[in-house]
C-alpha positions in Angstrom: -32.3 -3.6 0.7 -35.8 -3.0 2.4 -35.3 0.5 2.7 -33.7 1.1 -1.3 -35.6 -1.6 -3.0 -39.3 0.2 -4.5 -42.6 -1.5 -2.9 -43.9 -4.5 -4.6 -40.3 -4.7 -7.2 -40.6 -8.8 -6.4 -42.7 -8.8 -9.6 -40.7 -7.3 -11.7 -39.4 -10.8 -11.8 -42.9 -12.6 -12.9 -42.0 -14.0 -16.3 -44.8 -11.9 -17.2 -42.8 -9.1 -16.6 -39.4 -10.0 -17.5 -40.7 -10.4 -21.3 -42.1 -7.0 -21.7 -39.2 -6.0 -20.8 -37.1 -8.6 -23.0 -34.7 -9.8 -20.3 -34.5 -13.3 -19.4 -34.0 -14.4 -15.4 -30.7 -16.1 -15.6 -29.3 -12.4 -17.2 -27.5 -10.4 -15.0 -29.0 -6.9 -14.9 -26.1 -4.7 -14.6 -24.9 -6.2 -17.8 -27.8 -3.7 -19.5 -27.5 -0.1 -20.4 -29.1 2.4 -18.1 -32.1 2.7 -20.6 -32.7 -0.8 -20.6 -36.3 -1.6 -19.2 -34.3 -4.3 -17.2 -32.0 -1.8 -15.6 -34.5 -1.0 -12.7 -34.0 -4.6 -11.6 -30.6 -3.8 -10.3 -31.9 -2.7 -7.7 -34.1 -5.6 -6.5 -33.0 -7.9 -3.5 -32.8 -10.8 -5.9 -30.4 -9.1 -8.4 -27.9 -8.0 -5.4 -28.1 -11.5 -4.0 -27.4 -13.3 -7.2 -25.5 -10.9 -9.1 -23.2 -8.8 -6.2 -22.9 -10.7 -2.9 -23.1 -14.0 -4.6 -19.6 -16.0 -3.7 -18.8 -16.3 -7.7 -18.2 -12.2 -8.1 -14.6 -10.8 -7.4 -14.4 -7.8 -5.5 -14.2 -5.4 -7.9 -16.8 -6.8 -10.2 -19.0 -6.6 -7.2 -17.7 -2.5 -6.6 -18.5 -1.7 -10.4 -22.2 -3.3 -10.3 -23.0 -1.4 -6.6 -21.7 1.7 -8.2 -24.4 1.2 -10.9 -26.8 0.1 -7.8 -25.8 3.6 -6.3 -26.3 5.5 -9.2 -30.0 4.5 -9.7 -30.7 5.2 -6.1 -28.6 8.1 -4.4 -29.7 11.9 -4.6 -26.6 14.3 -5.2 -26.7 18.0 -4.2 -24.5 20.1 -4.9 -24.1 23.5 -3.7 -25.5 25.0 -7.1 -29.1 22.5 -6.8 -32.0 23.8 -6.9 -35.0 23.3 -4.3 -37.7 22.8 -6.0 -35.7 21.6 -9.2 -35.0 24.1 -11.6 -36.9 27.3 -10.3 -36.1 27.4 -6.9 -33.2 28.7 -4.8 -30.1 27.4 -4.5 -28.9 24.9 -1.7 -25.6 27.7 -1.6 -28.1 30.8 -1.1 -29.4 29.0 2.1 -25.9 28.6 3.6 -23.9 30.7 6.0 -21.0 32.2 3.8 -17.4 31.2 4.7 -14.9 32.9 6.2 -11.4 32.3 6.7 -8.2 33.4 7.7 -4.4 32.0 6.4 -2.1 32.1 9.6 1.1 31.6 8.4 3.4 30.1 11.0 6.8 30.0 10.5 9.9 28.2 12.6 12.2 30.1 14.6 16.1 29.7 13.2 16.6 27.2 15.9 13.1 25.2 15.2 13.8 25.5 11.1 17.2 23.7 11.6 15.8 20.8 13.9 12.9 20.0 12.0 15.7 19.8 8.5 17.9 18.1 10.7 15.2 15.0 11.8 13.1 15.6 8.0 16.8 14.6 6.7 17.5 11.7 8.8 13.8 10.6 8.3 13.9 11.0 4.7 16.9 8.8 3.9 15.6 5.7 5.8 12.1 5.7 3.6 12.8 3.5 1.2 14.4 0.2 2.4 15.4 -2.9 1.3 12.9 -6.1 0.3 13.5 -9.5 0.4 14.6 -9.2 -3.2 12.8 -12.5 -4.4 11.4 -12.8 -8.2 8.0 -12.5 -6.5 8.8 -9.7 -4.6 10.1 -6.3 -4.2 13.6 -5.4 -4.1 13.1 -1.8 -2.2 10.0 -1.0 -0.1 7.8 2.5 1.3 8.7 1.9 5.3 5.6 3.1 6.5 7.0 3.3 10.4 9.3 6.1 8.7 5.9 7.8 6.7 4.4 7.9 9.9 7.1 9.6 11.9 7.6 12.0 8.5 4.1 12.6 9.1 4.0 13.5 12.8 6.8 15.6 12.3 5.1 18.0 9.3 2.7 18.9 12.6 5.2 19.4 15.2 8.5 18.6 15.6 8.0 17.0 18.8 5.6 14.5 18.3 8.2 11.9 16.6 10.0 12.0 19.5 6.9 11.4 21.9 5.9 8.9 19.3 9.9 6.7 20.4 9.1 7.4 23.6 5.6 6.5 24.5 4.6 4.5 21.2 1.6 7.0 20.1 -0.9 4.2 19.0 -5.0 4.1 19.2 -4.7 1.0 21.0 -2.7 2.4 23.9 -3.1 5.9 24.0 -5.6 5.7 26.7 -2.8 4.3 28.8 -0.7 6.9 27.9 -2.5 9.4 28.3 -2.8 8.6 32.3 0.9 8.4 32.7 2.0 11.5 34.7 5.7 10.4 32.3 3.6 11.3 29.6 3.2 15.4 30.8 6.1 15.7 32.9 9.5 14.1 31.1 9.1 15.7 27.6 11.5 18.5 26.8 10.9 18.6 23.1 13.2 18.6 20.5 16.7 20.3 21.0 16.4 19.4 24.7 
């Protein structure tokens, strides 16, 4: 909040202030419309405090009052902005253009029937039984099976590698120094 909240926006507070502006202190500022006088107090220390981090909000009472916060303070630019506003060139003029190329790789016979073969077998254990309670779901997403789905849309070895040496952030460093890890794959098919 020190760097977003304006220098000396304590006093916008004062009761002085508050009734030019017609807003009493116990009101909660993002209550107001965004032409409000009082809407520049939402982004005060003291409104964030009492009105977003206090204990009393729910979650996503406190995400729709910091997207108002956010609103007031961020700068968008998009590629069509101007610098200076309105009469100068555009952020897009200043940029490199693009270039790109579509490389359209396709499987071998023997690669296309693998990767149907394991996208099959994948596929049918997705959805899975629950526990079947009131409470609960009777059929859930298995996300071990997403994953797997996943790895296998970028190569059709990697669910394999994934059984084999359990492809996780937390132990990939490990893995990664295992000559087993280079030396035993064969890939898919053998």
């Amino acid at each position: 909040m020190p760097l977003i909240e304006p220098h000396g926006a304590e006093k916008w507070w004062s009761p002085e202030s508050l009734r030019e502006m017609n807003f009493k202190e116990d009101e909660n500022p993002y209550d107001v419309p965004d032409d409000h006088p009082a809407a520049k107090l939402q982004i005060t220390t003291k409104a964030v405090k009492e009105w977003i981090f206090a204990l009393r909000v729910d979650p996503v009472t406190k995400g729709v009052r910091l997207a108002k916060m956010w609103k007031r303070i961020l700068l968008r630019r998009t590629f069509s902005s101007q610098v200076p506003f309105n009469d100068g060139r555009k952020i897009s003029d200043q940029l490199p253009r693009v270039q790109g190329a579509l490389i359209n790789c396709t499987h071998t016979p023997t690669e296309q029937t693998v990767y149907q073969k394991m996208e099959d077998a994948l596929t049918g254990k997705l959805i899975v039984a629950g526990s079947g309670s009131t409470n609960q779901r009777k059929t859930k997403w298995s996300l071990g099976i997403h994953r797997q789905l996943s790895l296998l849309s970028m190569w059709s070895g990697l669910p394999q590698l994934d059984n084999d040496f359990n492809l996780k952030a937390t132990n990939m460093k490990a893995t990664l120094e295992r000559k087993s890890f280079y030396m035993d794959f064969q890939g898919p098919g053998g």
